[in-house]
C-alpha positions in Angstrom: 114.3 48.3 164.9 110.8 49.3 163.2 109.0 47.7 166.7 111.2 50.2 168.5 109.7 53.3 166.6 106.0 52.0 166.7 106.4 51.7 170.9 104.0 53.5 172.6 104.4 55.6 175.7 101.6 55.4 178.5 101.5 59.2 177.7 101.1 58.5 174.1 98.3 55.6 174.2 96.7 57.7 176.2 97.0 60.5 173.3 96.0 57.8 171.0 92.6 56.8 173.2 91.5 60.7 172.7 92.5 60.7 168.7 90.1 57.5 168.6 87.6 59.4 170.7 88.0 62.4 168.1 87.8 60.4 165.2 84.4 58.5 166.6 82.9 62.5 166.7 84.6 63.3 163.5 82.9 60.1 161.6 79.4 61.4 163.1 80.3 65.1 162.3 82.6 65.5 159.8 81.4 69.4 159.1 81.5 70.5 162.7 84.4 68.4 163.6 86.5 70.3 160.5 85.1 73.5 161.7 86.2 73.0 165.3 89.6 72.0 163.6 89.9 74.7 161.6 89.2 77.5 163.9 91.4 76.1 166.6 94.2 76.1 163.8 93.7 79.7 163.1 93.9 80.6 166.7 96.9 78.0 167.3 99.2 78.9 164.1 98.5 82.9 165.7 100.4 81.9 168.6 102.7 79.3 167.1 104.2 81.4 164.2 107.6 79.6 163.8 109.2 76.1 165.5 108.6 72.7 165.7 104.8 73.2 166.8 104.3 75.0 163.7 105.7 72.4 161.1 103.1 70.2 162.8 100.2 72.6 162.6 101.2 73.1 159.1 100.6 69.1 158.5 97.6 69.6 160.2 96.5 72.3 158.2 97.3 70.3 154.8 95.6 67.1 156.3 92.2 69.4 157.3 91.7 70.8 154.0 91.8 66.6 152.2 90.5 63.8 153.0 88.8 63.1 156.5 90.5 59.5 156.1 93.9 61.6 156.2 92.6 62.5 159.4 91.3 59.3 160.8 94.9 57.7 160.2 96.4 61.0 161.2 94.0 60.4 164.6 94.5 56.8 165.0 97.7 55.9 163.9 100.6 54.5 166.1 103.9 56.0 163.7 105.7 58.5 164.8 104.5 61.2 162.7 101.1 60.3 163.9 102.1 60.2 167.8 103.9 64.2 166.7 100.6 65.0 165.1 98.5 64.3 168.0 100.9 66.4 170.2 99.6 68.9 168.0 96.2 68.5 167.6 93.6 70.9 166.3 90.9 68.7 168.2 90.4 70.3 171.4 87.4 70.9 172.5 85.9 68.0 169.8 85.2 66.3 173.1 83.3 67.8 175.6 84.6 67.6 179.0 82.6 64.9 180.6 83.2 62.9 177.3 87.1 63.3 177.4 86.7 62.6 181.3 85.2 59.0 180.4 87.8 58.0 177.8 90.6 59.0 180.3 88.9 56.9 182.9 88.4 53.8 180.2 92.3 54.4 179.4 93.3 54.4 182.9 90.9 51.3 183.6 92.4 49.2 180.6 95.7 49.9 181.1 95.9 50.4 185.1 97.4 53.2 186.7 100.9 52.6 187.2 101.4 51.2 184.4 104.2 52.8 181.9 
């Protein structure tokens, strides 16, 4: 049953691929990766004042203000609250567009196209 819950969708590797991308920019810049994060939380827990998307900005909120390990695992991991996390992120924007272009295309080359 566990392998069941750790199964990743093509949707979710490819979430994954971009939290390892962010957490590669996050190990280089921890201050302006954090301050990225935590100005897109402000502007995202504005908008998202009650719901599921809140609970999960609420973990992110929690996980910004510890540890950047939190965050790497939080960025990187394959459970299920990691996978809802990502959904979630406060790390848009980390990337800039031709850098989140490249890991899409390196996703899409390593795991094909079609592929589910």
């Amino acid at each position: 049953m566990r392998t069941r819950t750790l199964r990743l969708t093509r949707d979710q590797y490819r979430s994954l691929w971009l939290g390892y991308a962010a957490a590669g920019k996050l190990v280089a810049d921890p201050v302006g990766v954090l301050e990225k994060a935590r100005h897109n939380l402000r502007d995202l827990m504005r908008i998202h004042s009650r719901g599921a998307s809140r609970r999960w900005l609420d973990e992110w909120q929690k996980l910004v203000d510890g540890p950047v390990d939190a965050i790497l695992e939080a960025l990187t991991s394959r459970t299920p609250r990691a996978r809802e996390l990502r959904q979630n992120s406060p790390f848009a924007g980390v990337l800039s567009d031709p850098e989140r272009r490249q890991v899409l295309s390196a996703f899409s080359t390593a795991h094909g196209r079609s592929r589910s």
